[in-house]
SEKOL-312685 format. One record per residue (C-alpha): residue number from 1; residue in three letters; x, y, z. Coordinates in pm, 1 decimal. Example, Ala and Ser with C-alpha at 12.3 -4.5 7.8 and 13.67 -1.06 7.14 Angstrom:
! SEKOL-312685
resi  resn  x  y  z
1  ALA  1230.0  -450.0  780.0 $
2  SER  1367.0  -106.0  714.0 $
! end
This chain:
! SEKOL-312685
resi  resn  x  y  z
1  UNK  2839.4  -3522.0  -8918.8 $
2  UNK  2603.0  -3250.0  -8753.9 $
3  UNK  2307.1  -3495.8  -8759.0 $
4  UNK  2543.7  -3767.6  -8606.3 $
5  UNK  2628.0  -3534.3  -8317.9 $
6  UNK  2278.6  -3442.8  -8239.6 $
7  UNK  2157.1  -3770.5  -8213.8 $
8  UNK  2449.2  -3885.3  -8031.2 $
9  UNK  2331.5  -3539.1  -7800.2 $
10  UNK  2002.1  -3634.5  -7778.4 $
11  UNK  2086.6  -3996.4  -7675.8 $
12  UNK  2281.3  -3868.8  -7407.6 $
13  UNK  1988.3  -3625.0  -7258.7 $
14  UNK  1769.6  -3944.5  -7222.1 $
15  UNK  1982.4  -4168.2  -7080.3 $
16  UNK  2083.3  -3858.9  -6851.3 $
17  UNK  1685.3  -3775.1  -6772.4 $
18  UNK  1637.5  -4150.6  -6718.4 $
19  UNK  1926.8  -4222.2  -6491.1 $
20  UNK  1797.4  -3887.8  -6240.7 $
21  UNK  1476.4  -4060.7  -6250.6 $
22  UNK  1630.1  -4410.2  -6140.4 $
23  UNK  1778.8  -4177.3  -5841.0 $
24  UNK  1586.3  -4176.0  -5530.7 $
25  UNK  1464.5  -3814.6  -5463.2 $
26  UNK  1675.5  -3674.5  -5163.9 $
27  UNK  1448.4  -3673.2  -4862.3 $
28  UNK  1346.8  -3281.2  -4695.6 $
29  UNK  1302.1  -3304.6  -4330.8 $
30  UNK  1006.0  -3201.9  -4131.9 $
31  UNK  1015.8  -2877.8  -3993.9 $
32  UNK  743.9  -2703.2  -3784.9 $
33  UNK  673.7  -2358.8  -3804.8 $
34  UNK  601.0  -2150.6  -3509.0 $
35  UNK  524.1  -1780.8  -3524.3 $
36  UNK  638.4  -1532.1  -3277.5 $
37  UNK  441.4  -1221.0  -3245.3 $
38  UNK  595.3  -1007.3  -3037.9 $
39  UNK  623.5  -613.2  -2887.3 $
40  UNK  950.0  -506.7  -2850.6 $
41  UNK  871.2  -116.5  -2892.3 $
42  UNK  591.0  64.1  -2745.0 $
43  UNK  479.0  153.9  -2417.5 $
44  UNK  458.0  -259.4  -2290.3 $
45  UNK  809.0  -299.1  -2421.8 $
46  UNK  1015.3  -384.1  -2079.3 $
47  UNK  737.8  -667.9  -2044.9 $
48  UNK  741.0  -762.0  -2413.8 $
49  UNK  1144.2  -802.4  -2463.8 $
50  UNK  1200.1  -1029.6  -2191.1 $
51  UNK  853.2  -1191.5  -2305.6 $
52  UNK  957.1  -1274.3  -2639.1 $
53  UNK  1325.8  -1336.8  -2558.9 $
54  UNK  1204.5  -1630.7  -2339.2 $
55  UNK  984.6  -1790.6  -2641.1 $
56  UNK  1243.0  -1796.0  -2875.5 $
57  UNK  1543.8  -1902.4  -2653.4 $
58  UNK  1340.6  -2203.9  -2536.2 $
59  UNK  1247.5  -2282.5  -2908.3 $
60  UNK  1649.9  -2260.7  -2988.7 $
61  UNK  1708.2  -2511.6  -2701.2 $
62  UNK  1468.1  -2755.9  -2804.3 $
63  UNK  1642.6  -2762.1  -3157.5 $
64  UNK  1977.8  -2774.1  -3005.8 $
65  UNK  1948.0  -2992.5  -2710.9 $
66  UNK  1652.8  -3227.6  -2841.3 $
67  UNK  1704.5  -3209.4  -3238.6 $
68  UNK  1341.4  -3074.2  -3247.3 $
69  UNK  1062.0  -3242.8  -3167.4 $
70  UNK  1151.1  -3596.5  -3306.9 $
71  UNK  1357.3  -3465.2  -3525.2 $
72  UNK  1163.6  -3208.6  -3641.7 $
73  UNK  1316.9  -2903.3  -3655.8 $
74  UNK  1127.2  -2600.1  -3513.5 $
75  UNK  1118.1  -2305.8  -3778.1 $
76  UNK  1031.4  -1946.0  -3641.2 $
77  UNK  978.0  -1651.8  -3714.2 $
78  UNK  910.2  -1318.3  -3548.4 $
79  UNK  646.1  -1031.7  -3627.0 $
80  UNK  630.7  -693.4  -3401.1 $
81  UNK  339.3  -561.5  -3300.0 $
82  UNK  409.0  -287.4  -3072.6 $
83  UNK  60.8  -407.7  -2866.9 $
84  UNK  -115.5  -260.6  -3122.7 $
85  UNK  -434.2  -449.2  -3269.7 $
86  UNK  -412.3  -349.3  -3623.5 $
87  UNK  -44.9  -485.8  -3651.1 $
88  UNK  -87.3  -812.7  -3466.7 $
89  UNK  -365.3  -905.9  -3685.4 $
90  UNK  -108.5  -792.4  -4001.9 $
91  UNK  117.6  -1010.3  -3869.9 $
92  UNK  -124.3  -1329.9  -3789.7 $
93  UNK  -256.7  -1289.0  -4196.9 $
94  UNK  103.8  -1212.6  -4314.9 $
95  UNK  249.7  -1557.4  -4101.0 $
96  UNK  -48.8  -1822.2  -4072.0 $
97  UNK  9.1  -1970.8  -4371.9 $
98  UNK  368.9  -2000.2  -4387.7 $
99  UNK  572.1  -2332.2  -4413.7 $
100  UNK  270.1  -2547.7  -4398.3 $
101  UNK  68.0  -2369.6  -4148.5 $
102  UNK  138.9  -2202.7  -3833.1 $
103  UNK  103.5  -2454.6  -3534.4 $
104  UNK  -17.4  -2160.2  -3343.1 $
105  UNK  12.2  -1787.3  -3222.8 $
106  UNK  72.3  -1692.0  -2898.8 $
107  UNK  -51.7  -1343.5  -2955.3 $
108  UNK  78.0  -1184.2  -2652.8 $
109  UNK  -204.4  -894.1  -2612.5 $
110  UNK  -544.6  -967.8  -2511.6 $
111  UNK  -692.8  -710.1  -2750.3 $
112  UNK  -506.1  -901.0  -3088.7 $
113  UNK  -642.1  -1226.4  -2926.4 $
114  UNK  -1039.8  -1067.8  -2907.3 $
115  UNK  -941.0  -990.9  -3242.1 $
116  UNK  -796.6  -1340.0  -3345.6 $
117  UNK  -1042.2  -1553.0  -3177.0 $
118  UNK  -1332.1  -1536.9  -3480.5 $
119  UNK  -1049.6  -1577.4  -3742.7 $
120  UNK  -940.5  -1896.0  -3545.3 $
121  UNK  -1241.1  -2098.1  -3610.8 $
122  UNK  -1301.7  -1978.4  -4004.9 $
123  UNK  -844.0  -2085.8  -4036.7 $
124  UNK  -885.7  -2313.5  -3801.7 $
125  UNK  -546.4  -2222.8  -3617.7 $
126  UNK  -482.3  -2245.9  -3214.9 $
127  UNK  -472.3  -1935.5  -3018.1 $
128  UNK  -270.4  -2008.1  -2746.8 $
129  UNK  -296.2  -1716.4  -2440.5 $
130  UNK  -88.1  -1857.4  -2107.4 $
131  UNK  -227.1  -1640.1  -1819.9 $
132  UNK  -423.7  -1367.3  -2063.6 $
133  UNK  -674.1  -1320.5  -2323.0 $
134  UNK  -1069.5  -1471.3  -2335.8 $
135  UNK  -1114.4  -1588.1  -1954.6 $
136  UNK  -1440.9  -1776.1  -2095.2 $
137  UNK  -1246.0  -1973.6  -2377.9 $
138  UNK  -1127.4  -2217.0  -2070.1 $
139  UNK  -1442.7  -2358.6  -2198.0 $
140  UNK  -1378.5  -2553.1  -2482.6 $
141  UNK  -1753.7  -2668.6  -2578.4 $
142  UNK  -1764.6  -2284.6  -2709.1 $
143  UNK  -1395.9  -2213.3  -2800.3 $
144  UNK  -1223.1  -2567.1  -2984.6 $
145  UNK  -945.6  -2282.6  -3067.8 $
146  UNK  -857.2  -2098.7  -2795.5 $
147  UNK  -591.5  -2215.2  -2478.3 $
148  UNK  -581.9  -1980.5  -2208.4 $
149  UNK  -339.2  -2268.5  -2020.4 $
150  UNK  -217.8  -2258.8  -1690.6 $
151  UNK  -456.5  -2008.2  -1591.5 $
152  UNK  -717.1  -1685.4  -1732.9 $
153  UNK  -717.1  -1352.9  -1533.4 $
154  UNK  -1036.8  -1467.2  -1340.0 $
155  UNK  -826.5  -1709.8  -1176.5 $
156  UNK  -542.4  -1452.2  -1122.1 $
157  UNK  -783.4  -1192.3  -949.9 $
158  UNK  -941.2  -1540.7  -751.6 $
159  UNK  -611.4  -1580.1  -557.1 $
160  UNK  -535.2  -1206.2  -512.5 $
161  UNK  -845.7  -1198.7  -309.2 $
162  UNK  -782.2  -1492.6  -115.6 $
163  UNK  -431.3  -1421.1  1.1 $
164  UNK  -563.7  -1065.3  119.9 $
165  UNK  -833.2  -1311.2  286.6 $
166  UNK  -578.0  -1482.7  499.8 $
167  UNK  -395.1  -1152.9  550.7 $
168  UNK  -682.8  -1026.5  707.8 $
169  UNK  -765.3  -1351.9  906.9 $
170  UNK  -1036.2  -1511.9  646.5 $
171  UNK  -1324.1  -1423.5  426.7 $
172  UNK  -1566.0  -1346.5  654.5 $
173  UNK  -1334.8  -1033.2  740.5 $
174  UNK  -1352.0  -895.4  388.0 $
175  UNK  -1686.3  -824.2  469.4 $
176  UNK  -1710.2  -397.2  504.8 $
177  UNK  -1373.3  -374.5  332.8 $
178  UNK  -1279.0  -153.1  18.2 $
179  UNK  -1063.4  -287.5  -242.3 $
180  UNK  -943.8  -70.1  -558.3 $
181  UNK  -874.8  -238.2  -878.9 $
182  UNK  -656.8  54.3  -1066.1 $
183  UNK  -641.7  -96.6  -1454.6 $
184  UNK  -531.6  -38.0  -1769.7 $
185  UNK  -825.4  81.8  -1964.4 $
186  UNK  -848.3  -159.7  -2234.2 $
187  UNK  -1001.9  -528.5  -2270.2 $
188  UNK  -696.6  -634.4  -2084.3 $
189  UNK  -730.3  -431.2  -1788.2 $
190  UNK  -1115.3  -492.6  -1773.0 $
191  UNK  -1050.7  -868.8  -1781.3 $
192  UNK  -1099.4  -917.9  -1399.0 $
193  UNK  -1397.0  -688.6  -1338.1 $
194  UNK  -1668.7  -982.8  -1362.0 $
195  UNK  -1476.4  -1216.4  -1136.3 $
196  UNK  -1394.4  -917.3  -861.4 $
197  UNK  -1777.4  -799.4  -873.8 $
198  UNK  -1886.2  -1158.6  -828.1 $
199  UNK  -1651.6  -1182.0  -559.7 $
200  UNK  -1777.8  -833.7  -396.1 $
201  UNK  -2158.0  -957.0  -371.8 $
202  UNK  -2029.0  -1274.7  -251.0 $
203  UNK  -1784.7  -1147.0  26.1 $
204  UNK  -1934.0  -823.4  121.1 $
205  UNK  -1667.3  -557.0  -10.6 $
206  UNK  -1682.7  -307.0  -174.4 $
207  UNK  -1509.2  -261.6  -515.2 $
208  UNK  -1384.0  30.3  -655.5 $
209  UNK  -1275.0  98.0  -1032.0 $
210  UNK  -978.5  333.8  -1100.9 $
211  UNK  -933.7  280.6  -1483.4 $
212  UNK  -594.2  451.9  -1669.3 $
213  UNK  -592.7  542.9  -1972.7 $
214  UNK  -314.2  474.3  -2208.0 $
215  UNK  1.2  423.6  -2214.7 $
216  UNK  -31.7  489.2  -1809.2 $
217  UNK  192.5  736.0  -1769.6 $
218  UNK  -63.6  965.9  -1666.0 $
219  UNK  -180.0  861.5  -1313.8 $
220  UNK  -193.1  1153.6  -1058.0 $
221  UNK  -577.3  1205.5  -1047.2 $
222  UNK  -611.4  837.3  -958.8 $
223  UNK  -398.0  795.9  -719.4 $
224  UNK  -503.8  1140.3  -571.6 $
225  UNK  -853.0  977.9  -555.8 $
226  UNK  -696.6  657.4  -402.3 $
227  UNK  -558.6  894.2  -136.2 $
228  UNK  -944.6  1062.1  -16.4 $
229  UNK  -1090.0  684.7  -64.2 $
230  UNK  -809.2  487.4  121.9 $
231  UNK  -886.8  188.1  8.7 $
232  UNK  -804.8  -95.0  220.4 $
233  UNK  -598.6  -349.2  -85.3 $
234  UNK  -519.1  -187.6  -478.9 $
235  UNK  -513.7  -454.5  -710.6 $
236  UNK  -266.2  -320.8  -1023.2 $
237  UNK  -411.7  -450.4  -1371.4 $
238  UNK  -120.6  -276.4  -1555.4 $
239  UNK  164.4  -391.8  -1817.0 $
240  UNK  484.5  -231.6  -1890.8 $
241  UNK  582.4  149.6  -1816.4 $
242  UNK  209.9  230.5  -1617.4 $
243  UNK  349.1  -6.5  -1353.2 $
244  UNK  677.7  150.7  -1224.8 $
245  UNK  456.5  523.9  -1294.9 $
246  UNK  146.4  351.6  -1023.0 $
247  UNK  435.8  245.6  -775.6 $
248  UNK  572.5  598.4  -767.3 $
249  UNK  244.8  757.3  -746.8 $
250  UNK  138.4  518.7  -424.2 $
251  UNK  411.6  651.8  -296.1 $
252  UNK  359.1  1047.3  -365.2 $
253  UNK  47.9  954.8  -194.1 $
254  UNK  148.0  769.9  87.3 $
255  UNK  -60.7  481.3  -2.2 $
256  UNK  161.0  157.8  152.3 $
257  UNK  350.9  -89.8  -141.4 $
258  UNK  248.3  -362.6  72.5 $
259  UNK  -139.1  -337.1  21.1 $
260  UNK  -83.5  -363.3  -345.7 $
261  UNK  -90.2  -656.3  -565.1 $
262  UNK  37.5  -680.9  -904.7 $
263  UNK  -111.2  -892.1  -1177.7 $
264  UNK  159.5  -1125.8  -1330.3 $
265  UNK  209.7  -931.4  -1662.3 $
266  UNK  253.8  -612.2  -1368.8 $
267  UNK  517.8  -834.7  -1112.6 $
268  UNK  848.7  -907.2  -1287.9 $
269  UNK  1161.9  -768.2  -1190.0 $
270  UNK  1181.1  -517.0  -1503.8 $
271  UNK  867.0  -346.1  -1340.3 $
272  UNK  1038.3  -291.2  -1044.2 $
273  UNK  1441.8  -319.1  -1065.8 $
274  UNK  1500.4  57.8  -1125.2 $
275  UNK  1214.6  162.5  -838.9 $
276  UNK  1415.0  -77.5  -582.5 $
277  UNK  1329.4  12.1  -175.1 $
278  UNK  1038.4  258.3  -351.1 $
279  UNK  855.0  -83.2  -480.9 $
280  UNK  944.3  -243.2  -109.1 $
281  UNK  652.1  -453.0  -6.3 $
282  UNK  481.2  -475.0  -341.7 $
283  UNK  306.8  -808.7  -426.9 $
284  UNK  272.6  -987.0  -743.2 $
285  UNK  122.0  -1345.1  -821.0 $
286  UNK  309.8  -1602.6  -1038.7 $
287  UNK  164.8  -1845.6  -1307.7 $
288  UNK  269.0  -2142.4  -1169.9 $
289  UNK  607.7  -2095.1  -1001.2 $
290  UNK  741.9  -1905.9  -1243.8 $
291  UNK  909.5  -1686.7  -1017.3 $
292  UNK  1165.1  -2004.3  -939.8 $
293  UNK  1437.7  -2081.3  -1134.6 $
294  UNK  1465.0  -2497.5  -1275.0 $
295  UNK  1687.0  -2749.4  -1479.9 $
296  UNK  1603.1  -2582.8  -1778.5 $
297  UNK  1790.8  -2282.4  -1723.1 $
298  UNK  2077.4  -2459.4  -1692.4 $
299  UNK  2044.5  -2612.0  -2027.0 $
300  UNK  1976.3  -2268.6  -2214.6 $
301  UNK  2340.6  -2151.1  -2097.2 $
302  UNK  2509.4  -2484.6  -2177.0 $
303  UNK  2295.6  -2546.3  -2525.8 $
304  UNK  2230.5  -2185.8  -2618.1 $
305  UNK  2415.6  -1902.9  -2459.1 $
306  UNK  2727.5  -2056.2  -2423.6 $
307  UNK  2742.9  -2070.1  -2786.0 $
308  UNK  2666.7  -1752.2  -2830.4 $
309  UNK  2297.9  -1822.8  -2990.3 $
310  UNK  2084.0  -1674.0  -2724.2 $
311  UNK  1796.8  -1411.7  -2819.8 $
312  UNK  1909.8  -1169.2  -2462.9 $
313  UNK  2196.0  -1001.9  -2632.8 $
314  UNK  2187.2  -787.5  -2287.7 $
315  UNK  2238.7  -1072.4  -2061.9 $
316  UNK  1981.9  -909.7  -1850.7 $
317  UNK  1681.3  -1088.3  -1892.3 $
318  UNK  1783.7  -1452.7  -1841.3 $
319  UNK  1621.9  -1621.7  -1541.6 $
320  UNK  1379.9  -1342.5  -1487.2 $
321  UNK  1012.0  -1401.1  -1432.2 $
322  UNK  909.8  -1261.4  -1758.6 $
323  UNK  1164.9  -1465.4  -1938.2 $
324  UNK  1053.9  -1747.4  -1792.4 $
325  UNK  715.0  -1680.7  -1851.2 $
326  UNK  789.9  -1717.4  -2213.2 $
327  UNK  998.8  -2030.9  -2233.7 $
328  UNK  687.8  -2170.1  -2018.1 $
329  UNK  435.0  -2068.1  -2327.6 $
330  UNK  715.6  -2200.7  -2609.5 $
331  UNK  721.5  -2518.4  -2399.9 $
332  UNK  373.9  -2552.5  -2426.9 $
333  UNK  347.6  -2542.4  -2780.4 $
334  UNK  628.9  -2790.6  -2840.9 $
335  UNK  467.5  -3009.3  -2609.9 $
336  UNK  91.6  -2966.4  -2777.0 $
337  UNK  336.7  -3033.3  -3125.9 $
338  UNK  462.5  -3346.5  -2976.8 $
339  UNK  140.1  -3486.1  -2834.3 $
340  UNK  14.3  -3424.9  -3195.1 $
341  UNK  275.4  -3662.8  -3299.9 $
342  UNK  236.5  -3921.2  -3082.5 $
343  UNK  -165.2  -3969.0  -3242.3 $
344  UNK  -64.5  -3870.3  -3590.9 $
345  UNK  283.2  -3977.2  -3681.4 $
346  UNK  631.2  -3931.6  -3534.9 $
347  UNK  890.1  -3721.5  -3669.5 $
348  UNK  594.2  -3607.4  -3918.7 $
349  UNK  474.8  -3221.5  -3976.3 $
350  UNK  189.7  -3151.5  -3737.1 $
351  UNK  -81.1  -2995.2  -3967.8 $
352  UNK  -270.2  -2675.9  -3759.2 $
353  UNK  -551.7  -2876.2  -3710.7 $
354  UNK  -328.0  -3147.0  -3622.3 $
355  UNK  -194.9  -2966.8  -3336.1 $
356  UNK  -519.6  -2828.9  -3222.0 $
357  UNK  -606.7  -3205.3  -3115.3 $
358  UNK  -225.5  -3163.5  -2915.1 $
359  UNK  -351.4  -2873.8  -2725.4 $
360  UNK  -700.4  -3065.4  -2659.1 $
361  UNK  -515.1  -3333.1  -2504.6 $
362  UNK  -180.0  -3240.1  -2332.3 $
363  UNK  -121.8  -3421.5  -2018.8 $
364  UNK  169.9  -3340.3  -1908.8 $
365  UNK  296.9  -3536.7  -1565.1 $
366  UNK  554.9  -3465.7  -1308.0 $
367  UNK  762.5  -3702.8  -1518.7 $
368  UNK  772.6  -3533.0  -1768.2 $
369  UNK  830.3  -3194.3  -1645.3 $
370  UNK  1128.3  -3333.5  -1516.9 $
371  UNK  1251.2  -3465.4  -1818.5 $
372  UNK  1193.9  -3121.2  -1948.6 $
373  UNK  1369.5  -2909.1  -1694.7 $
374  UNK  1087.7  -2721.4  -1528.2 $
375  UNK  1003.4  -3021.2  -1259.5 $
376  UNK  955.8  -2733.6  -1000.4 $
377  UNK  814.7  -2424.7  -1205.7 $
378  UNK  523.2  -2569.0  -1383.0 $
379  UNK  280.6  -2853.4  -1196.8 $
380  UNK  122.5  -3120.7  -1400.1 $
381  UNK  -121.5  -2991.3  -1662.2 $
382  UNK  -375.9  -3200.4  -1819.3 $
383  UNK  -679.3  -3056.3  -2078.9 $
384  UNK  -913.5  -3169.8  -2265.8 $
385  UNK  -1246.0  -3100.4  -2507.1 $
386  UNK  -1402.3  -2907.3  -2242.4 $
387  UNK  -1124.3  -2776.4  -2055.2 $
388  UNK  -898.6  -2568.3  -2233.4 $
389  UNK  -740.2  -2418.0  -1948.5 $
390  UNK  -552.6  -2717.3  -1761.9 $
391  UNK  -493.7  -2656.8  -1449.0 $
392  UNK  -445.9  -2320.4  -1265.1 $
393  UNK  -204.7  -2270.8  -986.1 $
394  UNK  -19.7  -1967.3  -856.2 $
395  UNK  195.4  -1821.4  -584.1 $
396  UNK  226.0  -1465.5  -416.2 $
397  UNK  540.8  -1312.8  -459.5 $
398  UNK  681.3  -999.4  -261.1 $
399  UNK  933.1  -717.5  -390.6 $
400  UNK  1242.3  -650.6  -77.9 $
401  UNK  1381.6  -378.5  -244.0 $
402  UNK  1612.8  -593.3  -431.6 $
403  UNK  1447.3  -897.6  -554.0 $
404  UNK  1126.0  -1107.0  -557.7 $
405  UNK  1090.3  -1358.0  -299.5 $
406  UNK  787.1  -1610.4  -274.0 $
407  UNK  579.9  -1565.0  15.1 $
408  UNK  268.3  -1783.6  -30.5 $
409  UNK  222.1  -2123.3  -59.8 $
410  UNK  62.5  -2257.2  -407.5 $
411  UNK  -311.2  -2159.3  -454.7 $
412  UNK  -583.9  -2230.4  -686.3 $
413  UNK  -860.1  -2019.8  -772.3 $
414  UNK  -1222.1  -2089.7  -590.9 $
415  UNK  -1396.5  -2281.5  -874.2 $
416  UNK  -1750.2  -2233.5  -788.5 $
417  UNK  -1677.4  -1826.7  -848.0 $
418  UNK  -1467.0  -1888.7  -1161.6 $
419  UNK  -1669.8  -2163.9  -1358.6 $
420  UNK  -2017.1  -2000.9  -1350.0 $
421  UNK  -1848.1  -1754.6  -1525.5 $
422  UNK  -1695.9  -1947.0  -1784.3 $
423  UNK  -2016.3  -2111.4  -1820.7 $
424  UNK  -2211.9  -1787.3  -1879.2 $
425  UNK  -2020.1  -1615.7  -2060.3 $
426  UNK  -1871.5  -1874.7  -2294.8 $
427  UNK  -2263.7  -1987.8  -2354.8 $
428  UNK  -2313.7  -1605.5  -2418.3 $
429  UNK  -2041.7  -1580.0  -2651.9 $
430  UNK  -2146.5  -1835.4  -2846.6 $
431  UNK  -2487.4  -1748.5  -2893.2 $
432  UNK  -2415.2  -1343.7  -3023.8 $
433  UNK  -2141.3  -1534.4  -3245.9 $
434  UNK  -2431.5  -1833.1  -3362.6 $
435  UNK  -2163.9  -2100.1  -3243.5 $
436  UNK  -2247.2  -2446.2  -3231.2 $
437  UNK  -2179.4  -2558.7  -2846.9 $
438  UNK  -1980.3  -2892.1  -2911.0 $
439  UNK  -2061.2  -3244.3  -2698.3 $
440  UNK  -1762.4  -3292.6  -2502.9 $
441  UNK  -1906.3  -3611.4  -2324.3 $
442  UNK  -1729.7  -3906.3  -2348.0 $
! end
């Protein structure tokens, strides 16, 4: 009797394990991952929240208005830095090799990206930097991982010299002129210095170098030194709480709001909201138009925050610059993710490498960016294996006391002063790194 029942037991396991195998094998769908570093404490926090809201609520609305990116679900996940170095390179080890390989970090710090950029071609993962990080990795002969898209801070400080041009009636009459660049005194505040010296020979002014140390908060000396020197323009290389402290100090001074210019990560409404008629007459530059407000907006409330999903549990944030800003870089990476798809398989998981060739060959038309929502923030943007950057536009913005208003009408920076530079320094880059300089031709 006992040896009849465990045969008739053991029959029954076989036929079981035989009819799972006859079963087909329920299919997983794709999913991309996409890390999120972020700084939501620290002394860049009322840049970084709005920063990092914007990634991650345009990441949501792609899932929940599109169904991913051909059905491929967008996975996320995000790591805070605090700006700090040390932590966002934590974070990059603890997340690149999650759920099949990151697709990309958007490091959001120009120091974690100098300290990312020599991982990125030993993991061969994207470093994607929208308006920041490397100014020479536009050239992608030198840097096949880096994207500084849409534009580098060489291009920023470009423009910022050219609308005080036409303020003062053209070039020629920068000649004699003194212009203070007051910066944050880290590799993202000396980002510009190259560009505005070569720009100085060139035009005849004369530059002047007010570095801050950090967090910023400490500024009197400068601008004390700004008051004796009167400087005819202040270009502000600053990020988070040094920007409200500068505007307050120009005006303990005397020094006018309206001779000042704000880099992009410096000219968002946070920076300036609680200052109001103090910050009158300040001036920032956009990337792009990001100071507008588009389509897409729209479909964050109706797909997002109207079902209570949205990352801004404040409600403040939404439709700001910085915010904006950050669905701008998200959108970029889903588009580099479905560009990657279109070469290597639809509705399949985009490999990091994979989505490296997306990056290297995004053109994205007017079409397109209509289709998308942001037909009237972002212009077309097209790269490729030696341009990394795209293309580079910007506008001026101005601060009335209550609210940015656009006062410019679009620029692009002066190539033959920004791609010597690229050249030179990318070249010199890779030669102290022993990089092989790729053949983009053809």
């Amino acid at each position: 009797m006992k040896r009849s029942l465990k045969l008739a037991a053991a029959m029954l396991a076989v036929s079981g394990t035989l009819a799972a195998a006859s079963v087909p094998a329920v299919a997983v769908a794709a999913e991309q991952f996409v890390p999120l570093l972020a700084y939501r404490t620290g002394s860049f926090a009322p840049l970084g929240i709005p920063w990092a809201d914007g990634k991650m609520d345009y990441l949501k609305l792609v899932n929940a208005r599109d169904g991913g990116v051909n059905g491929v679900k967008i996975v996320f996940e995000e790591c805070e830095t605090a700006y700090a170095t040390d932590r966002g390179v934590e974070c990059y080890e603890r997340l690149k090799a999650k759920n099949g390989g990151a697709s990309g970090f958007d490091t959001q710090s120009t120091g974690i990206t100098f300290a990312l950029t020599d991982k990125a071609f030993v993991d061969k993962i994207s470093i994607q930097t929208v308006g920041y990080g490397l100014s020479q990795s536009a050239d992608g002969r030198v840097f096949k991982w880096n994207f500084p898209l849409l534009g580098t801070y060489w291009t920023a400080a470009d423009v910022m010299i050219q609308d005080i041009a036409k303020k003062e009636g053209g070039i020629d009459k920068l000649k004699g002129k003194k212009i203070a660049l007051v910066y944050h005194d880290s590799p993202y505040g000396k980002e510009p210095i190259p560009l505005l010296q070569a720009r100085a020979k060139a035009n005849g002014f004369d530059l002047q170098l007010f570095p801050v140390t950090a967090p910023g908060v400490q500024q009197k000396s400068t601008w004390l030194q700004i008051r004796q020197q009167r400087p005819d323009y202040v270009i502000l290389w600053s990020a988070g709480i040094m920007t409200p402290t500068a505007i307050r100090e120009a005006q303990a001074v005397g020094y006018p709001r309206d001779k000042m210019y704000g880099i992009w990560w410096a000219a968002s409404e946070n920076d300036v909201a609680d200052l109001g008629d103090v910050a009158k007459g300040y001036n920032g530059i956009t990337i792009h138009n990001s100071a507008e407000q588009g389509r897409v907006h729209q479909d964050l409330k109706t797909h997002v925050y109207d079902k209570g999903q949205g990352s801004d549990s404040t409600g403040k944030f939404v439709g700001t610059i910085a915010h904006t800003r950050g669905m701008i870089i998200s959108m970029l990476q889903v588009e580099a993710i479905r560009t990657a798809q279109e070469k290597f398989g639809k509705g399949k998981h985009m490999t990091p490498e994979q989505v490296q060739w997306g990056f290297e060959n995004l053109n994205i038309d007017q079409k397109r960016l209509d289709e998308l929502g942001f037909g009237n923030l972002v212009r077309p943007v097209k790269t490729s294996c030696s341009n990394h950057m795209g293309d580079d536009w910007a506008r001026i913005i101005q601060w009335d006391g209550k609210k940015f208003n656009v006062v410019s009408d679009w620029y692009q920076s002066d190539k033959s002063f920004v791609d010597p530079l690229v050249k030179e320094l990318g070249e010199k880059y890779a030669q102290e790194k022993k990089l092989e300089i790729r053949n983009c031709a053809g």
